[in-house]
N, C-alpha and C positions, 0 to 999 in steps of 0.2 A: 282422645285419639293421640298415639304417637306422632309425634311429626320428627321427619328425620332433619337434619341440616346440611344446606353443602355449600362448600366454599369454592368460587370459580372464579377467574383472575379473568377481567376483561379486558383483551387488549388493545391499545387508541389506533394503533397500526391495522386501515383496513383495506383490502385492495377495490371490496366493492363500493366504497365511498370513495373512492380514487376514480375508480372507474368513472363514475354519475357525476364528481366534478371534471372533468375531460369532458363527456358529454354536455355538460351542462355550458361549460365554454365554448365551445364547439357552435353549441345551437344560440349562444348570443351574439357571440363573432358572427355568424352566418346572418341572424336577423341584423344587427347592426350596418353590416354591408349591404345587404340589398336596399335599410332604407336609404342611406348613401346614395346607392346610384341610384334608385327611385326619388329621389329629391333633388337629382342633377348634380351632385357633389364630383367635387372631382374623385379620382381614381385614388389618387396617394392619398385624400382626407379619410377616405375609406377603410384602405390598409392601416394607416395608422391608429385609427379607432380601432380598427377590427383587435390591431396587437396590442393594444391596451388592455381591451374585455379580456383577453387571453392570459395578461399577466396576473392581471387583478385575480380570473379566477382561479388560475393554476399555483400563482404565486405566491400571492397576497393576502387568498381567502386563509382568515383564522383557522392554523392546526395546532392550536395551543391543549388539545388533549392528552390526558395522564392516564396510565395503567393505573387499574382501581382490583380490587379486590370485594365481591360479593358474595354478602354471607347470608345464604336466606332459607328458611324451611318450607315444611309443604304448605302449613297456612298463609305463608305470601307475609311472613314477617323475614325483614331483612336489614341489613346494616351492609354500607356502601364506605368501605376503607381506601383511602387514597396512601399508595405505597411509597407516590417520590413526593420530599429526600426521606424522612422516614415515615413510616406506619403510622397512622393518624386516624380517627376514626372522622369522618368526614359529617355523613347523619343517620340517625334510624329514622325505621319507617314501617311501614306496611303495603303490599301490592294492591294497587287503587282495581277497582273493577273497569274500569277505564283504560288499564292497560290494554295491549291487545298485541298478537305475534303475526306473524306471517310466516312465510318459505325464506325471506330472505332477511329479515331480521325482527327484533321484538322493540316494542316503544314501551317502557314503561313508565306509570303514574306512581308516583311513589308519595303517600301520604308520609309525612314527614310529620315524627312523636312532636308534641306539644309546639308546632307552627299550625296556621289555618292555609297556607299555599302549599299547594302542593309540587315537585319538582318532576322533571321528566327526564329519564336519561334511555339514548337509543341505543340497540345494542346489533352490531350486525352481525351477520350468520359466522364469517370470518374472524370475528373479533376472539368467538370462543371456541371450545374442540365440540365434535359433533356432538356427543353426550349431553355434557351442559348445554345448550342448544335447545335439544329438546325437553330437558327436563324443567330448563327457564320456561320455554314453552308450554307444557304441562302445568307451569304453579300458578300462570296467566291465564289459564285455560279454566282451572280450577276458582281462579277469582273469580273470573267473569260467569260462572255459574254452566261453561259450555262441554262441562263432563262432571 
């Protein structure tokens, strides 16, 4: 069977993982405070925790991601190249049947050539153009045996 290849540059820049951490601070801040004042704390021990969990999450939480380049065909074989500072081929692999997509982004299981762990890298719907998208979509789809 032919398999075609395609090369698609995942970008670390994403607004819906921006977004879900804001939320996700948001709703620690908020539990935090109430147990604050449901434990009788004062008012300011409150606030001040509360802008802690806020920096932590907004600030502090690790975005130490790279622009990666993926190179993968229809049978769910691929190679994961990190571009900064130069072109480095990072690892090969194969698409685990494990992976799985959604609407709003794909988790992939990447059997990594001659390792027994396997790695996992997310990829959200923003990160790449709509095409690639779906066609990641598609080669996940086709691992997991569900077309």
């Amino acid at each position: 069977m032919l398999a075609y290849r395609y090369q698609m540059t995942v970008s670390a820049r994403s607004e819906i993982a921006n977004r879900l951490k804001l939320i996700l601070s948001l709703a620690i801040t908020a539990t935090i405070f109430m147990l604050s004042q449901a434990l009788g704390h004062t008012l300011l021990i409150g606030v001040l925790v509360s802008c802690s969990a806020i920096v932590f999450c907004v600030i502090v939480w690790p975005d130490n991601l790279r622009d990666v380049q993926l190179h993968i065909d229809d049978n769910g074989a691929l190679a994961v190249i990190d571009t900064l500072p130069i072109t480095s081929l990072q690892y090969r692999g194969s698409v685990s049947p494990a992976s799985y997509a959604t609407a709003q982004f794909c988790l992939l299981k990447i059997t990594v050539t001659n390792q027994r762990s396997a790695r996992r890298l997310l990829i959200w719907k923003d990160s790449l153009d709509d095409r690639s998208f779906r066609r990641l979509s598609r080669i996940i789809r086709l691992a997991r045996h569900q077309i």
